[in-house]
C-alpha positions in Angstrom: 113.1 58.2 47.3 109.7 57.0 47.0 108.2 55.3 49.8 107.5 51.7 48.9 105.8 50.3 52.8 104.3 52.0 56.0 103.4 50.5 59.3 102.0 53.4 61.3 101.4 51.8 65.5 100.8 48.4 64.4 100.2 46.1 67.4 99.5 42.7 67.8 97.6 41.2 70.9 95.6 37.8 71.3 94.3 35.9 74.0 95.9 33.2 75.9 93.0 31.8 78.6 91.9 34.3 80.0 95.0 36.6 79.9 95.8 39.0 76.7 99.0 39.0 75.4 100.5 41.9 73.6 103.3 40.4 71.1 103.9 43.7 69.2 102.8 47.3 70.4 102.3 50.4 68.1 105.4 49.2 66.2 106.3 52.4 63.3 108.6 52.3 60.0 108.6 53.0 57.0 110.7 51.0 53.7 111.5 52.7 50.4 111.3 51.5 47.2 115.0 49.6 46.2 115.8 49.0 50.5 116.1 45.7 51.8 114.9 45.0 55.1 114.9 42.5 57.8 113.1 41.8 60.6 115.2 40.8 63.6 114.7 39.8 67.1 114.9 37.6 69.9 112.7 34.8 70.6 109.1 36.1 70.8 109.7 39.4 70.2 106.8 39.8 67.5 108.9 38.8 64.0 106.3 36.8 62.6 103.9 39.1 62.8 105.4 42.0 62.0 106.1 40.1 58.5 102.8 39.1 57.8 101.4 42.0 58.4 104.0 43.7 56.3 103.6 41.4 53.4 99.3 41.8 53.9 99.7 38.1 55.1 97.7 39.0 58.0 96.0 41.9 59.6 97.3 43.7 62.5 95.0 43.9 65.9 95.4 47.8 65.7 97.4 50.2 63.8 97.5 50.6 59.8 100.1 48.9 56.7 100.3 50.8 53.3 102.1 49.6 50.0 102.2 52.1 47.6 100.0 54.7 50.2 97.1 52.1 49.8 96.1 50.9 52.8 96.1 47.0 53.0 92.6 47.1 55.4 90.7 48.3 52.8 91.9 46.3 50.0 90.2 43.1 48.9 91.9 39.9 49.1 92.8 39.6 45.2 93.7 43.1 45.5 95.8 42.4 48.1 97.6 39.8 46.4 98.2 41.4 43.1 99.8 44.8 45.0 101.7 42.7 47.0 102.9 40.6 43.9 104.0 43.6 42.2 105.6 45.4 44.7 107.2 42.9 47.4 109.6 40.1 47.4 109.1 38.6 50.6 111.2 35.8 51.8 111.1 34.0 55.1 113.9 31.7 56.9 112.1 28.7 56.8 111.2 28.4 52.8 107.7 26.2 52.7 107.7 25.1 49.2 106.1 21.8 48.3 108.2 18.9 48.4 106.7 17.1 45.7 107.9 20.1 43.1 110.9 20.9 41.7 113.0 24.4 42.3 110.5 25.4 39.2 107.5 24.2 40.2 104.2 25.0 41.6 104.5 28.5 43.8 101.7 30.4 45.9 100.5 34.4 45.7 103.1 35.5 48.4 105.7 34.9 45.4 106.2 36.2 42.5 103.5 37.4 40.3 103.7 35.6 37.0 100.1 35.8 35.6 101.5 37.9 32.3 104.1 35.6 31.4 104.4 32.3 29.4 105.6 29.5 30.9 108.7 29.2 28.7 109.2 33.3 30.0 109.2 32.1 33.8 111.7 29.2 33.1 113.8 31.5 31.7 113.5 33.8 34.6 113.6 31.1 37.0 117.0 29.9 35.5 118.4 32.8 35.7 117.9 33.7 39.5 118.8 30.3 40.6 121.6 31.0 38.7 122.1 34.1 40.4 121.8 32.3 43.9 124.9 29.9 42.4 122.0 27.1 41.5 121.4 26.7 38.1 122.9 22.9 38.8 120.2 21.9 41.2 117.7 23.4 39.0 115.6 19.8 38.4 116.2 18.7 42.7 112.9 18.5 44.5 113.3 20.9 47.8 114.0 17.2 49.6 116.7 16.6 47.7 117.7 20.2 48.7 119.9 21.4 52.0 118.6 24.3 54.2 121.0 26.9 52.6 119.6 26.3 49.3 116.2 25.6 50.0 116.6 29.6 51.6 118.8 30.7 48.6 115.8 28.9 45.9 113.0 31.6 48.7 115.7 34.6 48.3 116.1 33.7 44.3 112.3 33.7 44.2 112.1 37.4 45.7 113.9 38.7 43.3 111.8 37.7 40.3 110.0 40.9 39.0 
């Protein structure tokens, strides 16, 4: 199988007064294409991080992450985006869409790519993952209007958009 994500000794330190705190050291994996994944662990442990740098949300303090063996360092920030909007669904636990949109509304470049389709195309799409995630009914709520399970079920619907 072809392999999709590499983090090869990604570590994570930052300063706290004058002391340095490591949150992640020379963490390894590797994801194929097709695998779902999730990042577990207590309290602390590095989770957050280890997403964003996984996603090319953020850069590592040492170590390296490749999509598609191209090495997120090197890549520019719109080349970035569009790699990662091809070739990751990412999806977090605490979904941060707008409130003032509706489950089809405005989205940012962590989702789904949809630059090459018309609007009426990514309705249609749309529709049919939230139907998918059992909520083609709430379809028109605002995320307010929205409980925690299906605000994460709208995130986990959006993942799965290409």
């Amino acid at each position: 199988m072809t392999t999709l994500l590499r983090c090869e000794n990604i570590s994570k330190f930052y300063n706290e007064g004058d002391q340095e705190v490591q949150v992640l050291k020379e963490v390894s994996f590797s994801m194929d294409a097709g695998e779902l994944v999730a990042i577990v662990g207590s309290s602390g442990s590095g989770k957050k991080y280890a997403f964003a740098y996984t996603g090319g949300l953020d850069q590592p303090s040492s170590g390296e992450v490749w999509i598609q063996d191209q090495s997120l360092q090197k890549l520019s920030a719109n080349k970035l985006a569009s790699l990662r909007n091809q070739h990751l669904g990412l999806c977090v636990s605490v979904p941060s869409f707008d409130g003032g949109f509706h489950c089809i509304g405005k989205r940012d470049d962590a989702d789904v790519n949809w630059k090459n389709r018309t609007n009426r195309k990514q309705k249609i799409v749309l529709k049919k993952m939230l139907q998918a995630v059992g909520l083609s009914h709430r379809i028109t709520h605002r995320p307010s209007a929205l409980s925690g399970g299906e605000r994460q079920r709208v995130a986990i619907a959006r993942c799965f958009g290409e």
